[in-house]
N, C-alpha and C positions, 0 to 999 in steps of 0.2 A: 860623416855622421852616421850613415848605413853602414858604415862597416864595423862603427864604437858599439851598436845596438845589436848587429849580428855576434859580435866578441861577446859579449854581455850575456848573449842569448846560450851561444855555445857555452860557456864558464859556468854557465845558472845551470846548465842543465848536465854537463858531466863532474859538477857538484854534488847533484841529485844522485844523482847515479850510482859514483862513489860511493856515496852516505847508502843509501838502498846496499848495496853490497855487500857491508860492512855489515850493515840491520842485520840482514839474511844469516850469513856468517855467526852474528852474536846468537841471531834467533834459535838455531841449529846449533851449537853447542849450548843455551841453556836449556834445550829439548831433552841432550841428551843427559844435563845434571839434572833434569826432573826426574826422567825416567829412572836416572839412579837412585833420587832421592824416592821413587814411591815404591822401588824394590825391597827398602830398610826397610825393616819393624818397626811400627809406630812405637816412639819413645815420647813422655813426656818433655813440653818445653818449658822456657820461659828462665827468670832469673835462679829462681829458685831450683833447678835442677844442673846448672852450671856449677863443674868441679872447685870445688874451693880451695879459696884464694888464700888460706889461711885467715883470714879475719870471719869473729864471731856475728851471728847476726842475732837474733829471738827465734827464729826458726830451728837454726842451731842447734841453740841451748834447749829448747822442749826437746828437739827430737834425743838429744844426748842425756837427756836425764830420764832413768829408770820413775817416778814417780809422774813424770806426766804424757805416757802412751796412750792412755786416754785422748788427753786434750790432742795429742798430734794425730791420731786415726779421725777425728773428727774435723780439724785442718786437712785432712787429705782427702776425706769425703766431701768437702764443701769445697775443693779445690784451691783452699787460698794461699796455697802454699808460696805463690809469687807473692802474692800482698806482702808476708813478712820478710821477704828478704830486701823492701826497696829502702831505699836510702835513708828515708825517717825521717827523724826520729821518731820513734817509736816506743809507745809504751804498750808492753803488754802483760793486764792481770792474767796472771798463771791457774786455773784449778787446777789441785794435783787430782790424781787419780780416787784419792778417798772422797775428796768435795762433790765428782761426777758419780762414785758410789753410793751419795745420800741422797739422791735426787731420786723420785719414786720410780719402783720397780718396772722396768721397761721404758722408759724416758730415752733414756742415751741410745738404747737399739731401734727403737725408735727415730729420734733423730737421725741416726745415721744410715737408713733407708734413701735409696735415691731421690721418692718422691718429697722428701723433706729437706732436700739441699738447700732452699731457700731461707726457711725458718732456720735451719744448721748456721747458716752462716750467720745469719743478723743473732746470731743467741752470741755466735765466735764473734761479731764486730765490732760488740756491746764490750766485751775483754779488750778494746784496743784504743788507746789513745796517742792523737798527735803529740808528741813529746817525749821528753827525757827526763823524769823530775825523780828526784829521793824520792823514799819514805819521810823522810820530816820535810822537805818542802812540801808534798802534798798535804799537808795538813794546814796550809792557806786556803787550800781551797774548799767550798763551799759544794760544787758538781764538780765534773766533769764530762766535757763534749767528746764522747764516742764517735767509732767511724762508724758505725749505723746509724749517726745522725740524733740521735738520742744521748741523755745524758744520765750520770749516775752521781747518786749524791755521793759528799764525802763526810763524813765526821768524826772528830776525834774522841775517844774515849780510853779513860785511864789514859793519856799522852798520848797515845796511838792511834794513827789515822786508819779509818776504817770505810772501804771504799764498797758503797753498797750492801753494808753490811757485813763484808769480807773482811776479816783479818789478815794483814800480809805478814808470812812466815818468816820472807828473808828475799833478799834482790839483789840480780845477777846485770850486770852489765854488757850489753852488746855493742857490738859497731855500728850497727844501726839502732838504737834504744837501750833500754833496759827492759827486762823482767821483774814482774812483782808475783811471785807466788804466793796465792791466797788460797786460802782454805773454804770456800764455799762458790759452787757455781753462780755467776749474775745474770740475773732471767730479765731482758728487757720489758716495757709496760708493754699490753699489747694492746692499750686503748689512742688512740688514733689522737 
C-alpha cells in the first residue's frame, strides 16, 4: 500500500513538472510573439478592417459611394466602424453628404472633434436599426427602435415612408443589412 502511494506520489509530481516545462517553453515563445507584435505599427483592429471577403456589408457600401464621405469620416471619428460590419441584420438610414450639408454651419465640425465622440456616435446610432426591411415594408411601421436605444417615428406620406422625417432616395442591399439613403440628417430627442 506504501508503495501504490509513493507511485502516486512520484507520477503526481513528474506530471507537474512535465506540465511546468512545457508552461515555461509556451511562456517564452509567446514572449517573443509579443515582442514582435509591439515592434509593428499600431494598426487598426477589429472586424471591420479585416480584408474582404468579397461579401458587401453597409460599411461597405457608405465607404464606396462618393455621396456619403461625410457620413463615413464621421463613422470613423466615432469608431464604429466594427459595429457595421457585424452580422445584422442591419438597417442603416444613409445621410448623404448634402442632408449633413444643411445642418447649421459648424455642426458637423463640430461633432467630429474628439471631445464629441460620444454625442457623434448616439447622433450615428439613432441611423441604425436591427433589421433588414424594404422601403414599403417599413411603412407598417409606426417607430422604430434604434441602436441608441431610442426610437424614430415613421410615417407615410404621398405612399412614401418617411423615417423621421427623412425621405429615402433609394436602397442598397448588404450581406449584412441594407441601406436606406435618406436625405435629411436624424437628430435624436435629447430630453431624457
Amino acid at each position: 500500500m506504501k508503495t501504490a502511494k509513493t507511485l502516486v506520489l512520484v507520477f503526481t509530481l513528474a506530471t507537474f513538472m512535465f506540465a511546468c516545462k512545457n508552461e515555461n517553453k509556451a511562456a517564452s515563445t509567446n514572449t517573443t510573439v509579443t515582442k514582435t507584435e509591439t515592434t509593428t505599427p499600431s494598426k487598426k483592429t477589429g472586424q471591420a478592417f479585416i480584408e474582404d471577403d468579397g461579401s458587401t456589408t453597409v460599411l461597405s457600401i457608405a465607404i464606396g459611394s462618393k455621396d456619403h464621405s461625410t457620413l463615413v469620416a464621421a463613422v470613423q471619428a466615432a469608431e464604429l466602424e466594427n459595429a457595421l460590419v457585424n452580422a445584422g441584420p442591419l438597417m442603416v438610414f444613409a445621410p448623404t453628404n448634402e442632408a449633413f450639408a444643411a445642418l447649421p454651419e459648424g455642426t458637423v465640425d463640430n461633432l467630429l472633434k474628439p471631445e464629441n465622440k460620444d454625442a457623434l456616435a448616439n447622433i450615428l446610432k439613432y441611423h441604425v436599426t436591427p433589421g433588414n426591411y424594404t422601403k414599403d415594408f417599413l411603412k407598417k411601421f409606426k417607430k422604430l427602435g434604434q441602436a441608441n436605444n431610442q426610437y424614430v417615428k415613421v410615417e407615410v406620406v404621398d405612399g412614401e415612408p418617411m423615417i423621421g422625417g427623412a425621405k429615402i432616395l433609394g436602397s442598397v442591399k448588404a450581406g449584412n443589412g441594407i441601406v436606406h439613403v435618406i436625405d435629411k440628417v436624424l437628430l435624436p430627442s435629447t430630453e431624457e
